[in-house]
Structures are given as C-alpha cells and as structure tokens.
GULO-657180 format. One record per atom (N, C-alpha, C): residue in one letter; atom name; x, y, z. Coordinates in steps of 0.1 Angstrom, whole numbers. Example, Ala and Ser with C-alpha at 12.3 -4.5 7.8 and 13.67 -1.06 7.14 Angstrom:
BEGIN
['a'; 'N'; [132; -57; 78]]
['a'; 'CA'; [123; -45; 78]]
['a'; 'C'; [132; -33; 78]]
['s'; 'N'; [128; -22; 71]]
['s'; 'CA'; [137; -11; 71]]
['s'; 'C'; [129; 0; 79]]
end
This chain:
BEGIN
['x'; 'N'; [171; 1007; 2669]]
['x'; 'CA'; [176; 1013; 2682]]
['x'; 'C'; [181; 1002; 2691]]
['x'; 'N'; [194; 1004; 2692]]
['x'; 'CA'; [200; 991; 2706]]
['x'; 'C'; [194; 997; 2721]]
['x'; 'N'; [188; 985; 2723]]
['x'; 'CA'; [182; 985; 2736]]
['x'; 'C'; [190; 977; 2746]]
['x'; 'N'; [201; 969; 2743]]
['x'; 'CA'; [212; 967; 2749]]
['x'; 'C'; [217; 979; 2757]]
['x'; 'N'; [223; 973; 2774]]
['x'; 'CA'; [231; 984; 2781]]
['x'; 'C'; [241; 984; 2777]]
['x'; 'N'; [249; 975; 2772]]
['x'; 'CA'; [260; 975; 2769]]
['x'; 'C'; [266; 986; 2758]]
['x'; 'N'; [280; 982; 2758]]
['x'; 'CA'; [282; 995; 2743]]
['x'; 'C'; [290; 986; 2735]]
['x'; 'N'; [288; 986; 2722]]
['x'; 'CA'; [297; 985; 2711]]
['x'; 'C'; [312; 985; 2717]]
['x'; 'N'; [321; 975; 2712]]
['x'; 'CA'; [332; 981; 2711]]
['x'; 'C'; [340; 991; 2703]]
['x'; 'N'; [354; 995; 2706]]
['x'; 'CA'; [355; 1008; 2694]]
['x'; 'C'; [366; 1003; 2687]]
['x'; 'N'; [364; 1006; 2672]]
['x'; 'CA'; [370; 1002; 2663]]
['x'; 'C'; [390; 1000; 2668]]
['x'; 'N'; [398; 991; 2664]]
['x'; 'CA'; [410; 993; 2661]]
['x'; 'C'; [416; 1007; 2657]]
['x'; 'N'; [429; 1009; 2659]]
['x'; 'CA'; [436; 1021; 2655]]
['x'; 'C'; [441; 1015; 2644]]
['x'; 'N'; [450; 1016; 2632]]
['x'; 'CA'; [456; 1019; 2620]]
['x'; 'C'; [466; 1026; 2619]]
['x'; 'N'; [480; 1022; 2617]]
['x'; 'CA'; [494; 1031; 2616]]
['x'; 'C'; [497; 1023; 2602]]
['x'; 'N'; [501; 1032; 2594]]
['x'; 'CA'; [509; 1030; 2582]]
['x'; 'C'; [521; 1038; 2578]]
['x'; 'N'; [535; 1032; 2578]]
['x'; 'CA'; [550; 1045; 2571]]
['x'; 'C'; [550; 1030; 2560]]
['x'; 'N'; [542; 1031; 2549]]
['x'; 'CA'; [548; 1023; 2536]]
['x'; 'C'; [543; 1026; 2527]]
['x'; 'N'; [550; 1022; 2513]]
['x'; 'CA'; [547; 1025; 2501]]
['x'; 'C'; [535; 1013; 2496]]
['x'; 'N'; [526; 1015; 2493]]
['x'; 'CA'; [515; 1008; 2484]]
['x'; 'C'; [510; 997; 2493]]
['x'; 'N'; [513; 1004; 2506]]
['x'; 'CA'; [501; 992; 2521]]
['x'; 'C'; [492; 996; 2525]]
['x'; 'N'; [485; 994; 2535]]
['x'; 'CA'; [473; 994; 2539]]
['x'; 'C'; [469; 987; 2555]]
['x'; 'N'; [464; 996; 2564]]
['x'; 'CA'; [461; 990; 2574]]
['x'; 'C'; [451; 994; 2579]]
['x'; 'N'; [442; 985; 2586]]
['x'; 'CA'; [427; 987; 2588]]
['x'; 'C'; [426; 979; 2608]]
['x'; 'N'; [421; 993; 2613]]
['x'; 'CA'; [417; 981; 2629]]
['x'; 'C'; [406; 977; 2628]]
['x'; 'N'; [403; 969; 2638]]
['x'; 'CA'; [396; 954; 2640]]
['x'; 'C'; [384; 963; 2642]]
['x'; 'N'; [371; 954; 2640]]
['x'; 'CA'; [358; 961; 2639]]
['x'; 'C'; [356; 958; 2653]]
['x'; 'N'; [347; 964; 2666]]
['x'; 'CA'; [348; 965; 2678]]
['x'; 'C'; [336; 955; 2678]]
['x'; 'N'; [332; 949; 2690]]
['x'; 'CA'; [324; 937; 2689]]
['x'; 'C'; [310; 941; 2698]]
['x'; 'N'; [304; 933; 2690]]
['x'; 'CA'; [288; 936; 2696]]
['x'; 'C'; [285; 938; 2712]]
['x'; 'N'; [279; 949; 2717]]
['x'; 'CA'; [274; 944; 2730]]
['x'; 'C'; [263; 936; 2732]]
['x'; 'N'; [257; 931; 2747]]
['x'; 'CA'; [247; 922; 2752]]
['x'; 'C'; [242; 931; 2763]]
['x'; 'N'; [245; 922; 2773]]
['x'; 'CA'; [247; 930; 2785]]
['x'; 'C'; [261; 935; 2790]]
['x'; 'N'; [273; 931; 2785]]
['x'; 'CA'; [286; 937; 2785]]
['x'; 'C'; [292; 942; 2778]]
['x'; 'N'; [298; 953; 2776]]
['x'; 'CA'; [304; 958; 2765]]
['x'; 'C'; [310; 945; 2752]]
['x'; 'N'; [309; 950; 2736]]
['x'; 'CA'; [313; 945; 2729]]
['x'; 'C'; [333; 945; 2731]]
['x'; 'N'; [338; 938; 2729]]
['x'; 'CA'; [359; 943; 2730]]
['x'; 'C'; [360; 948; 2717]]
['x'; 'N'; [374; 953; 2719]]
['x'; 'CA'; [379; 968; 2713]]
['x'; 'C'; [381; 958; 2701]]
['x'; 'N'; [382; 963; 2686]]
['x'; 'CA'; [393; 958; 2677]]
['x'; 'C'; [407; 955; 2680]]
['x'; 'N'; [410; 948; 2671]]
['x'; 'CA'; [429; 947; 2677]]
['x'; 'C'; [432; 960; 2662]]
['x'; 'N'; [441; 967; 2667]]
['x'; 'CA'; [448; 977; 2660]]
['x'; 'C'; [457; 971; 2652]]
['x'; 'N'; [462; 975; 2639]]
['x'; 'CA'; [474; 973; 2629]]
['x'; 'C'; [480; 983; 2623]]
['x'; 'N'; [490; 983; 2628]]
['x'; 'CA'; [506; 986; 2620]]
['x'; 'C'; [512; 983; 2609]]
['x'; 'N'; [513; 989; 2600]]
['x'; 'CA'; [519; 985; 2590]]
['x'; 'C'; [533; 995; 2586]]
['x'; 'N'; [542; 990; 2587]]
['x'; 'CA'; [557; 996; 2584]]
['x'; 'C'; [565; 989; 2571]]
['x'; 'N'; [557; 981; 2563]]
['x'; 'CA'; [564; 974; 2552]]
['x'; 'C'; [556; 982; 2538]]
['x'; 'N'; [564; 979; 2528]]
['x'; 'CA'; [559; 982; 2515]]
['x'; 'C'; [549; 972; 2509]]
['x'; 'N'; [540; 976; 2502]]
['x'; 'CA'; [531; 963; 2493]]
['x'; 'C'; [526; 952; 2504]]
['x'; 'N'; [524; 959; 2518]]
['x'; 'CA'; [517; 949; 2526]]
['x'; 'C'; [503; 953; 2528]]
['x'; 'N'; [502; 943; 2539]]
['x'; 'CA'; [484; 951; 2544]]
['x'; 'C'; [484; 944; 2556]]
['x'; 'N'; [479; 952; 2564]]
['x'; 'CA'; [477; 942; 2584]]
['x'; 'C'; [463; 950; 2586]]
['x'; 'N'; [453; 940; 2593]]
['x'; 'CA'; [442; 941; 2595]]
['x'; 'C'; [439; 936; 2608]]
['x'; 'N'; [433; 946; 2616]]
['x'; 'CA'; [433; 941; 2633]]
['x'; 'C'; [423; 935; 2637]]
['x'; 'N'; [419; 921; 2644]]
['x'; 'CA'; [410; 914; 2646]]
['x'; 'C'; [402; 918; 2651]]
['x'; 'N'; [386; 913; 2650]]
['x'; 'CA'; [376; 917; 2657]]
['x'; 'C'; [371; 915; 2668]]
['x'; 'N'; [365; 928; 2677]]
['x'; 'CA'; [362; 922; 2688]]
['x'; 'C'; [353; 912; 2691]]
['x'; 'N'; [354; 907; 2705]]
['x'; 'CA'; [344; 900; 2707]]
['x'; 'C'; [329; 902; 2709]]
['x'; 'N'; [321; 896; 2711]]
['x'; 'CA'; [309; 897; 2714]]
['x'; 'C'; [309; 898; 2730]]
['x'; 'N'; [300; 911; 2732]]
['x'; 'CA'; [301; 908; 2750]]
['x'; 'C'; [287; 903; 2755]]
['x'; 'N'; [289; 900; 2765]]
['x'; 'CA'; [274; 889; 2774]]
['x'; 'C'; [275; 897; 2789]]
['x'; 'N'; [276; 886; 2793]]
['x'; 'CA'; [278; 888; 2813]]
['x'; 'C'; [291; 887; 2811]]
['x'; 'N'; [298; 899; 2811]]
['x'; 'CA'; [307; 905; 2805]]
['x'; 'C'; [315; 910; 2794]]
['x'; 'N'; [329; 913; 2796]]
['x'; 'CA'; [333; 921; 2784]]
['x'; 'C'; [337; 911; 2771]]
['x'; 'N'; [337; 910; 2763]]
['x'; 'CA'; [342; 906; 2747]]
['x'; 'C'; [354; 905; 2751]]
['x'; 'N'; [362; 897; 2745]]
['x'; 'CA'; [377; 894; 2744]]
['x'; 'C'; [384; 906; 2733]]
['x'; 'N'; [395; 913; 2730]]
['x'; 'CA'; [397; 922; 2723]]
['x'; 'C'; [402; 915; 2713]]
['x'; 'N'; [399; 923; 2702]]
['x'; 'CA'; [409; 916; 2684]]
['x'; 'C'; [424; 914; 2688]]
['x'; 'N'; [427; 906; 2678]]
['x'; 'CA'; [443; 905; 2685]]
['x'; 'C'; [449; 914; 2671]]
['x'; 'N'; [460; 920; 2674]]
['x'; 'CA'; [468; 935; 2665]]
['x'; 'C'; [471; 923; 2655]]
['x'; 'N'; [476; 935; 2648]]
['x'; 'CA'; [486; 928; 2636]]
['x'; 'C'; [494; 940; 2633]]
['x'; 'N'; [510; 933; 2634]]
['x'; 'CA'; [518; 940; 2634]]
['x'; 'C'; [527; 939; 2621]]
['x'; 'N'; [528; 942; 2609]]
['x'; 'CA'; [534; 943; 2596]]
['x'; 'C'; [550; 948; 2597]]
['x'; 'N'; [560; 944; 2597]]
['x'; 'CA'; [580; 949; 2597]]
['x'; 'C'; [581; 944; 2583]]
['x'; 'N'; [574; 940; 2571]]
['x'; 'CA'; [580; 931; 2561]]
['x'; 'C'; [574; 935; 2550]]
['x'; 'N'; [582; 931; 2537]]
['x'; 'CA'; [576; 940; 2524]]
['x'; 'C'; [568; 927; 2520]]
['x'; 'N'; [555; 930; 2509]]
['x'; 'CA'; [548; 921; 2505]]
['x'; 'C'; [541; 912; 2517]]
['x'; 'N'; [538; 917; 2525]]
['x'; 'CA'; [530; 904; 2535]]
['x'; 'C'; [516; 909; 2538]]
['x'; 'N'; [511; 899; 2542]]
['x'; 'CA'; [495; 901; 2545]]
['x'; 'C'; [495; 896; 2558]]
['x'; 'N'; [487; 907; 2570]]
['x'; 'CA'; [491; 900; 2582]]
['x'; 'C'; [477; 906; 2588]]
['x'; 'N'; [471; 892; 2593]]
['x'; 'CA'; [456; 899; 2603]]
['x'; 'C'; [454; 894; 2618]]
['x'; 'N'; [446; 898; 2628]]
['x'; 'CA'; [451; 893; 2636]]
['x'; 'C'; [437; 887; 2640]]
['x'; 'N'; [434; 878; 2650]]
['x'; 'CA'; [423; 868; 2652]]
['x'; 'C'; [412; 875; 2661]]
['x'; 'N'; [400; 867; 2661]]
['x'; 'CA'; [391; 880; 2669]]
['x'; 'C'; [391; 873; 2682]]
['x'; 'N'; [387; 880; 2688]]
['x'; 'CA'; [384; 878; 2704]]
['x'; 'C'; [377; 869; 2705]]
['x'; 'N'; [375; 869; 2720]]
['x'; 'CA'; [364; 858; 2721]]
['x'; 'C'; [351; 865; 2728]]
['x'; 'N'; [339; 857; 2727]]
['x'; 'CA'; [325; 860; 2727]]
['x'; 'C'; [325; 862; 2749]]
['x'; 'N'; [319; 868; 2751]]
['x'; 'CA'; [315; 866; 2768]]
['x'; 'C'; [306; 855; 2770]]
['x'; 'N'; [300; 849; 2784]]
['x'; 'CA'; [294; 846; 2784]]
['x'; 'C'; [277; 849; 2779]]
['x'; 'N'; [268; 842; 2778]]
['x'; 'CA'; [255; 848; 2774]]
['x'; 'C'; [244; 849; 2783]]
['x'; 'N'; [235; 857; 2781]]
['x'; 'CA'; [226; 859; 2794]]
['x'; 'C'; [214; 844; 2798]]
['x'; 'N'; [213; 835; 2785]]
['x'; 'CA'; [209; 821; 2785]]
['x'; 'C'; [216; 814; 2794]]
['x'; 'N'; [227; 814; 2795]]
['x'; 'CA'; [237; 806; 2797]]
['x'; 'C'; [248; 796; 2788]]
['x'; 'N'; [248; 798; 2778]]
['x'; 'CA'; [257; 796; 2768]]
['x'; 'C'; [270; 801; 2774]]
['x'; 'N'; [280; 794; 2767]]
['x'; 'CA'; [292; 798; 2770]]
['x'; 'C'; [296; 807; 2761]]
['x'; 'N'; [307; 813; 2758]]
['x'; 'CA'; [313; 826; 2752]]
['x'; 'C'; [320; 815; 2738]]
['x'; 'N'; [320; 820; 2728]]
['x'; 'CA'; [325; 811; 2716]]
['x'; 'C'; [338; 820; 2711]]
['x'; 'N'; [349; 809; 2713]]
['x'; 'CA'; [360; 811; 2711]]
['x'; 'C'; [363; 816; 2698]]
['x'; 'N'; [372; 831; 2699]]
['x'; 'CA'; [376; 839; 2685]]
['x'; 'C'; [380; 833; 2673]]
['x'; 'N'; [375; 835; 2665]]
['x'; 'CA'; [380; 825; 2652]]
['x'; 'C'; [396; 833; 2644]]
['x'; 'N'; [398; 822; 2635]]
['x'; 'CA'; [410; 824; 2629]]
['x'; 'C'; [407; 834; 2615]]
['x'; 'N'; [412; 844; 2613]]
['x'; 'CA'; [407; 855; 2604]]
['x'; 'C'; [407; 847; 2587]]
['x'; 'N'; [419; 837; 2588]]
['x'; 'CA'; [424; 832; 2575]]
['x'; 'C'; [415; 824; 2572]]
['x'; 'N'; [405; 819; 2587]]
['x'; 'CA'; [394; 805; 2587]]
['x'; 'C'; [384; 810; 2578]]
['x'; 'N'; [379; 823; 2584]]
['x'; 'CA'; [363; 826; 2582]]
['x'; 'C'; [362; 839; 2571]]
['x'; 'N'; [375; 844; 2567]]
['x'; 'CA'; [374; 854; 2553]]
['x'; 'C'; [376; 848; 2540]]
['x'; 'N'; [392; 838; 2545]]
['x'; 'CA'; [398; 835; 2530]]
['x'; 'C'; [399; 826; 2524]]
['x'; 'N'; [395; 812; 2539]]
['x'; 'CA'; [396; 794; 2533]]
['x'; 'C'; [386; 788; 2526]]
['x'; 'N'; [391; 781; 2517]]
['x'; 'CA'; [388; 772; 2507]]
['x'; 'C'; [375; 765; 2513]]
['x'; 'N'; [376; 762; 2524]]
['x'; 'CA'; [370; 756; 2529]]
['x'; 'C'; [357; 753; 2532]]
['x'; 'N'; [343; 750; 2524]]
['x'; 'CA'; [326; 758; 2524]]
['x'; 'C'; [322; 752; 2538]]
['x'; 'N'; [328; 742; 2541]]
['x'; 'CA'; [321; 736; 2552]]
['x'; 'C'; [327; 740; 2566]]
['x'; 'N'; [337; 748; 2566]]
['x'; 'CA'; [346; 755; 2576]]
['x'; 'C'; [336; 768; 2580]]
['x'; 'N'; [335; 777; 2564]]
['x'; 'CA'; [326; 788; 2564]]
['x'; 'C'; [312; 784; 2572]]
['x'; 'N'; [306; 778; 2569]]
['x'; 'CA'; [292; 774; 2572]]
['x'; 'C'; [293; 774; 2587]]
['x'; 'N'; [301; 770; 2593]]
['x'; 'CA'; [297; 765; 2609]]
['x'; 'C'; [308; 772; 2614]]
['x'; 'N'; [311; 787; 2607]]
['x'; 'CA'; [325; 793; 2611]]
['x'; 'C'; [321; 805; 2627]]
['x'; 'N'; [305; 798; 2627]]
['x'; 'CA'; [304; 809; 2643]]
['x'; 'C'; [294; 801; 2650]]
['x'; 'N'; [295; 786; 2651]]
['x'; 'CA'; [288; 776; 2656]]
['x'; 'C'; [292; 773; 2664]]
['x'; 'N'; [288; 769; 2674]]
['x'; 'CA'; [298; 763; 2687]]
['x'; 'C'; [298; 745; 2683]]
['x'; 'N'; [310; 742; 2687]]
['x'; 'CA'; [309; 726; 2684]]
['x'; 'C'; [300; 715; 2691]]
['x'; 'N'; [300; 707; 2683]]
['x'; 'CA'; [288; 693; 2693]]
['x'; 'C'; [296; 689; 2707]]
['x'; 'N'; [290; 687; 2713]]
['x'; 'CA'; [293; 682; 2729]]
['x'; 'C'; [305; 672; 2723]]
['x'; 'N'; [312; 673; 2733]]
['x'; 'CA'; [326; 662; 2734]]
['x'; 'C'; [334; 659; 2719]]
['x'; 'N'; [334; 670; 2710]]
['x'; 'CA'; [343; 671; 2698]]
['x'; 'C'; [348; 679; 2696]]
['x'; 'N'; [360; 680; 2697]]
['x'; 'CA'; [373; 689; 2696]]
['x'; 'C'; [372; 697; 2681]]
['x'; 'N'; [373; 710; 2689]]
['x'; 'CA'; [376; 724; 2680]]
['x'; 'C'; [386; 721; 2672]]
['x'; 'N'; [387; 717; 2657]]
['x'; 'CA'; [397; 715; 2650]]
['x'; 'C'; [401; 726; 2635]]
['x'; 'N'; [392; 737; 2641]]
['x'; 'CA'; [394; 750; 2626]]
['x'; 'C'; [410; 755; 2631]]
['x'; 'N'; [416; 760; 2626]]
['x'; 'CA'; [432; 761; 2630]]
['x'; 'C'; [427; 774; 2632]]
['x'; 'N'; [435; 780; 2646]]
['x'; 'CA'; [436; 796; 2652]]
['x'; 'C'; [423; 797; 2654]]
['x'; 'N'; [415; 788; 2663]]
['x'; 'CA'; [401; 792; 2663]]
['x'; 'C'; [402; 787; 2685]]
['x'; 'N'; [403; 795; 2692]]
['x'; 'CA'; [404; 794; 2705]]
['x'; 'C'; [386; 791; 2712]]
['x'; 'N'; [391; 780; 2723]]
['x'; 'CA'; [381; 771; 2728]]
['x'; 'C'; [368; 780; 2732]]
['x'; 'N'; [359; 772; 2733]]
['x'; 'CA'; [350; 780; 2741]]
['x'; 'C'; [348; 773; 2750]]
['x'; 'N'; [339; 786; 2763]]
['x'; 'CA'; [334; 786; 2777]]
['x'; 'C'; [326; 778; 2779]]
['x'; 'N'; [321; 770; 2793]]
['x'; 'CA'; [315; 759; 2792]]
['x'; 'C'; [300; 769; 2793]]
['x'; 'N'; [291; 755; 2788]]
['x'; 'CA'; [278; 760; 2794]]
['x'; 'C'; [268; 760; 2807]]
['x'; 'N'; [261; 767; 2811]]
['x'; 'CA'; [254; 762; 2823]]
['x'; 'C'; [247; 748; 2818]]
['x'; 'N'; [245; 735; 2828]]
['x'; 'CA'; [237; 725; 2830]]
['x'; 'C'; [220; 725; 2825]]
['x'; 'N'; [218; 736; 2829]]
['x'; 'CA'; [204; 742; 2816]]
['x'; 'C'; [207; 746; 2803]]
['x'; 'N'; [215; 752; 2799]]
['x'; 'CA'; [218; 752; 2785]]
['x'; 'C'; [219; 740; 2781]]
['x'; 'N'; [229; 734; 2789]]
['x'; 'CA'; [233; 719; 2781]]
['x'; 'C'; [220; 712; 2778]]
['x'; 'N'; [208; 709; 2788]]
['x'; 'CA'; [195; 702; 2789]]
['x'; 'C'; [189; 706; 2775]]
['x'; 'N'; [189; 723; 2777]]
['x'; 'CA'; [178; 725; 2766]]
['x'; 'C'; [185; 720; 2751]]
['x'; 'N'; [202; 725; 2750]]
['x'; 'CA'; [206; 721; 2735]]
['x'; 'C'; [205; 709; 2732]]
['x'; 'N'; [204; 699; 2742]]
['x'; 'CA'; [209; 683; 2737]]
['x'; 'C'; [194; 684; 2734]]
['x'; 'N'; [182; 685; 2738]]
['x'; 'CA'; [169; 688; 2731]]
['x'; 'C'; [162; 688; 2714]]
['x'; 'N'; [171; 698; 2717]]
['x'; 'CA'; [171; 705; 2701]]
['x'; 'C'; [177; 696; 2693]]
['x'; 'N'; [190; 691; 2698]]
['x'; 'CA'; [193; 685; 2688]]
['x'; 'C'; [189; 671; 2682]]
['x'; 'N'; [182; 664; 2697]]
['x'; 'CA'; [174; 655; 2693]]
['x'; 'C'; [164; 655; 2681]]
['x'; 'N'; [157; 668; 2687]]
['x'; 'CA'; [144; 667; 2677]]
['x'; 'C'; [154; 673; 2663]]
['x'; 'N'; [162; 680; 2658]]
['x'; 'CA'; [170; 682; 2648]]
['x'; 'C'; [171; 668; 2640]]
['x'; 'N'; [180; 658; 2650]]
['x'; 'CA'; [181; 645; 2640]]
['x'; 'C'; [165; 635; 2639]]
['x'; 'N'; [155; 637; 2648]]
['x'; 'CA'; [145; 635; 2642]]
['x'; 'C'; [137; 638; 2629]]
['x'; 'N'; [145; 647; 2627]]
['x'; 'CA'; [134; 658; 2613]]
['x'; 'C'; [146; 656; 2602]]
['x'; 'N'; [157; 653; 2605]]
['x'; 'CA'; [169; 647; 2596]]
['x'; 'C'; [164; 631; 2591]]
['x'; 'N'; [165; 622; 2601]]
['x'; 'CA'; [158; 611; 2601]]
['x'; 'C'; [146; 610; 2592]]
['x'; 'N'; [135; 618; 2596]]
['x'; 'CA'; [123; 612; 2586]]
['x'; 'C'; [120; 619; 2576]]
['x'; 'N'; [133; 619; 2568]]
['x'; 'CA'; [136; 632; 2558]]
['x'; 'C'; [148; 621; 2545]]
['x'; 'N'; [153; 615; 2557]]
['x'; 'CA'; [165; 604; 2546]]
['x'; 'C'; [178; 613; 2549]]
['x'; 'N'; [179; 623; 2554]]
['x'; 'CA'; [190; 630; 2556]]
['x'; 'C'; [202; 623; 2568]]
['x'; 'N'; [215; 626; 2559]]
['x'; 'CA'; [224; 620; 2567]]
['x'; 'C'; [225; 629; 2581]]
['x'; 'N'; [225; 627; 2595]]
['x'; 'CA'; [225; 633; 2606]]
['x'; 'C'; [237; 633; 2613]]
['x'; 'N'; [249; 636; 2600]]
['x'; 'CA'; [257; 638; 2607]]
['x'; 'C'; [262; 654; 2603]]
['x'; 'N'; [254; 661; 2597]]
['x'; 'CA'; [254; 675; 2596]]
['x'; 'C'; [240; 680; 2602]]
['x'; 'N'; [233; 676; 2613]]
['x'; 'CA'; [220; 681; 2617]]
['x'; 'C'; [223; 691; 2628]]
['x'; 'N'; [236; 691; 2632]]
['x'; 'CA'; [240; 701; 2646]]
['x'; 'C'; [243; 711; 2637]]
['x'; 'N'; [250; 716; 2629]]
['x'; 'CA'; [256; 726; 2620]]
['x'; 'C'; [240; 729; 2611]]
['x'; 'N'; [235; 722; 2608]]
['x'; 'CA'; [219; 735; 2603]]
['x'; 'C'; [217; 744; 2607]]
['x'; 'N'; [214; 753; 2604]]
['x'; 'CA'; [206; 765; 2606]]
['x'; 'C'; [194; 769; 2593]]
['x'; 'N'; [193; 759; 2583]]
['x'; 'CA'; [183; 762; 2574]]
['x'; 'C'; [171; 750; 2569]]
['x'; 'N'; [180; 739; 2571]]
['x'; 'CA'; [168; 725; 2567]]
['x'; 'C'; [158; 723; 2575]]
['x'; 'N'; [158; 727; 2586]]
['x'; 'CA'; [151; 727; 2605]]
['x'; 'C'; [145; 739; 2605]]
['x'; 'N'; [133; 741; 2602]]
['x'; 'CA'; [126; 754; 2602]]
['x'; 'C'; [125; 758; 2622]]
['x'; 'N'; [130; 767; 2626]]
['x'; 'CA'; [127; 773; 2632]]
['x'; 'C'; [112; 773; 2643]]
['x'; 'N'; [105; 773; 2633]]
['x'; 'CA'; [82; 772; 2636]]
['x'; 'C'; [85; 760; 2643]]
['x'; 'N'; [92; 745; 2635]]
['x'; 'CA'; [85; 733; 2638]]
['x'; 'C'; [91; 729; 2654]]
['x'; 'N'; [104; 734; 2655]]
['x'; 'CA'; [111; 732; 2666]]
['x'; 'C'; [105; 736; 2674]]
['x'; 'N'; [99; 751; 2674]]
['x'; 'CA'; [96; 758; 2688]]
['x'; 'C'; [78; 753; 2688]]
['x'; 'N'; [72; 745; 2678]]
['x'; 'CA'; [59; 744; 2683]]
['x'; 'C'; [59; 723; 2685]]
['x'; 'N'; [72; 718; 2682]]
['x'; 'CA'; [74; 704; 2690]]
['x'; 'C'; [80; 706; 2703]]
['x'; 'N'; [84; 719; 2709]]
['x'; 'CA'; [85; 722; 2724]]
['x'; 'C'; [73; 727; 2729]]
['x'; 'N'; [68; 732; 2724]]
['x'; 'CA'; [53; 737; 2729]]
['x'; 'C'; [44; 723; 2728]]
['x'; 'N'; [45; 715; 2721]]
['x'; 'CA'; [35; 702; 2723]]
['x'; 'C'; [41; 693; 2735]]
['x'; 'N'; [54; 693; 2738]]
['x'; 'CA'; [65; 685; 2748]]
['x'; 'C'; [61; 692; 2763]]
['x'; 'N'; [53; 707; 2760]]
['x'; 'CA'; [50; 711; 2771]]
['x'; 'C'; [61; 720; 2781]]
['x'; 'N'; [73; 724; 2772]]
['x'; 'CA'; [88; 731; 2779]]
['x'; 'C'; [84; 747; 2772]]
['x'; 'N'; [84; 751; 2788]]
['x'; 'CA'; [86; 770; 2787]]
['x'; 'C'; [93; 775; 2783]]
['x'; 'N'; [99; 771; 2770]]
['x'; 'CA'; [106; 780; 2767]]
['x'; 'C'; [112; 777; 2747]]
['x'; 'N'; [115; 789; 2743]]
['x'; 'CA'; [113; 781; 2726]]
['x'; 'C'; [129; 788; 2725]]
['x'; 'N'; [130; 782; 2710]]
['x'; 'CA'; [144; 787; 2702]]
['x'; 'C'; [143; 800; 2697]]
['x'; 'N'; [155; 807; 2696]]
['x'; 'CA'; [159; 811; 2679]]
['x'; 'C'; [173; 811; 2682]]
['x'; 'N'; [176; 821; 2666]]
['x'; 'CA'; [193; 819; 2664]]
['x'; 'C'; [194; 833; 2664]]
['x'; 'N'; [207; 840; 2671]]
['x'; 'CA'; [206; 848; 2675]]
['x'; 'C'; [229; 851; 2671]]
['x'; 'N'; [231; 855; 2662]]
['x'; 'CA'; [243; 860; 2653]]
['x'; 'C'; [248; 845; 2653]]
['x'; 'N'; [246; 836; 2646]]
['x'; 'CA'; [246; 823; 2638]]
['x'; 'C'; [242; 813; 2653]]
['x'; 'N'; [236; 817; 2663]]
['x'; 'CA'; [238; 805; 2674]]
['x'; 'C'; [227; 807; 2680]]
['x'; 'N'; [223; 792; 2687]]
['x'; 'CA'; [210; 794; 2695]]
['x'; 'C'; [211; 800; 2708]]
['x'; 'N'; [199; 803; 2711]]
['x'; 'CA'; [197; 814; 2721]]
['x'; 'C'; [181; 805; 2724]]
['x'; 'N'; [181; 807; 2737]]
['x'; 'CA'; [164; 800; 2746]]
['x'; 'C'; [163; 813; 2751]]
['x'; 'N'; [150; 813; 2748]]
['x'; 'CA'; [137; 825; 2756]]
['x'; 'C'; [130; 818; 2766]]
['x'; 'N'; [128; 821; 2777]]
['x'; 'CA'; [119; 813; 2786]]
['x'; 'C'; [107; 821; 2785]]
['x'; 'N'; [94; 817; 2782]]
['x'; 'CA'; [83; 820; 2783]]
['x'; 'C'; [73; 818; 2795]]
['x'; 'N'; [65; 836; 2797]]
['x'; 'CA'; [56; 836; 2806]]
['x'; 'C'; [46; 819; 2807]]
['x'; 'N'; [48; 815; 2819]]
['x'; 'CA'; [40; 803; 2824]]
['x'; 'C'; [25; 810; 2826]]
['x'; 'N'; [19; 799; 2819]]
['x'; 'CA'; [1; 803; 2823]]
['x'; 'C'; [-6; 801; 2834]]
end
C-alpha cells in the first residue's frame, strides 16, 4: 500500500493510422511527496514503425518532469521519447536528470546501464548522450554524500579494489557496514538506496 500523498503519474496516450506499427505511452512516474509526471504520449502515422513515449518523472517536493512524446511521420522508424526528470527529494538531493531511452533500454554499453539512474560524482560532467542535468543538492546532502563516499573508497582501498568505480556501487559496499561506521562516527542519521540512489534517514536522537 503507497503511503505516499502524492499520486502516480498517468500513463501516455497512444495513436496509431499504420500498417504493422505500434505505439505505446510513456509509463507515468513514481510519486514522493509530489505527484509522479505524466508519460509522454506517441503517435505513430508510419508503416513498420513503433514510437514509444517517455517516462515520467519521479516526483519529490514537487511534480516529476513529463516523458517527452514521440512523434512517428515515417515508414520503418523506431522513435521514443526521453523521460522526465526526477523532482527534488524530501532529503535534499537534487532531482536526477531524465535519461536517454536509447541510453538505458538498448546501448551496448554495461557500464552506461549500471549507473543508468546514478547521479554523477561531484564536479564531473554528465556525459551519457540525451541524458539532461541534474538539480543541485542541499549543503547537507552534499556533507552527508561526500561521507559515504569516503568511507566507500575506504572499504575499496582495504579490499585492493580500484576506487575509481567506488561512487557507482551499489553492491561491493554492504549497506550494514556503512550505516553501522556512521553509528560508530556518532552521525544521526544512516543510508539506504532508495530506486538506484541514496537517500539519508535522520534518526531519533537519544
């Protein structure tokens, strides 16, 4: 049961006048506290095509960014449209810029896929193609992530592991050890990952 106020966004619309195509709207994006955004809708008016309408965004302290359409005039084409972008978060995280549909469904690319809903490391340019910026964070967010990721390349470090993939884990870094080397550091508040990204809980003080 969603205990979220927010609402789901609602799916994309879908027009099709062609022989042997196919059109599908954008799936509507998760709520938080602000509504999830709408799908982007697709049209398809070609033969042997297919247009697929991007997904909404995720909403926060506010609304989701909407899918962007896809609009099909041509025979044989595949055409989808990019998702929204994320709202801000009730942590304070910034909203994570909509990805490129060709990025995170159909590229070659394993190391693209893996960190395809990650937010990037401080001061390194978003370089997935059709993948739009993200929102800055609050000055607490920043404090607590640079944190994490310290102790991340600590546990990379006395492991022999190269630490230049320790920000992009979500699996070598157990979860337990992180949130109970913040509980030894004495900080109210612990991790998790929360739809591929971290998220801080502040905990009752004793």
């Amino acid at each position: 049961m969603n205990s979220n106020p927010g609402s789901g966004g609602h799916g994309g619309n879908a027009f099709v006048d062609g022989e042997n195509s196919t059109a599908e709207g954008g799936r509507g994006g998760d709520a938080v506290l602000g509504d999830g955004g709408p799908g982007g809708n697709a049209t398809v008016q070609g033969n042997n095509s297919r247009g697929l309408g991007g997904p909404g965004g995720r909403g926060g302290i506010g609304l989701g960014g909407p899918g962007g359409n896809a609009h099909v005039t041509c025979d044989d084409v595949f055409l989808a449209g990019g998702q929204g972008g994320e709202a801000r978060q009730p942590d304070g995280r910034g909203g994570r810029g909509g990805r490129s549909h060709v990025v995170f469904d159909f590229g070659d690319d394993g190391a693209a896929k893996k960190r395809r809903h990650i937010r990037w490391p401080y001061y390194e340019p978003v370089t997935e193609i059709g993948r739009g910026g993200d929102s800055a964070d609050t000055p607490q967010y920043k404090a607590r992530r640079i944190i994490v990721e310290h102790l991340k390349i600590q546990y990379f470090v006395e492991r022999g592991l190269p630490t230049k993939d320790a920000w992009w884990d979500r699996e070598i870094v157990p979860l337990e050890w992180i949130n109970s080397e913040l509980e030894y550091a004495g900080h109210c508040w612990r991790l998790l990952v929360v739809d591929d990204e971290y998220e801080f809980r502040d905990m009752p003080r004793p």
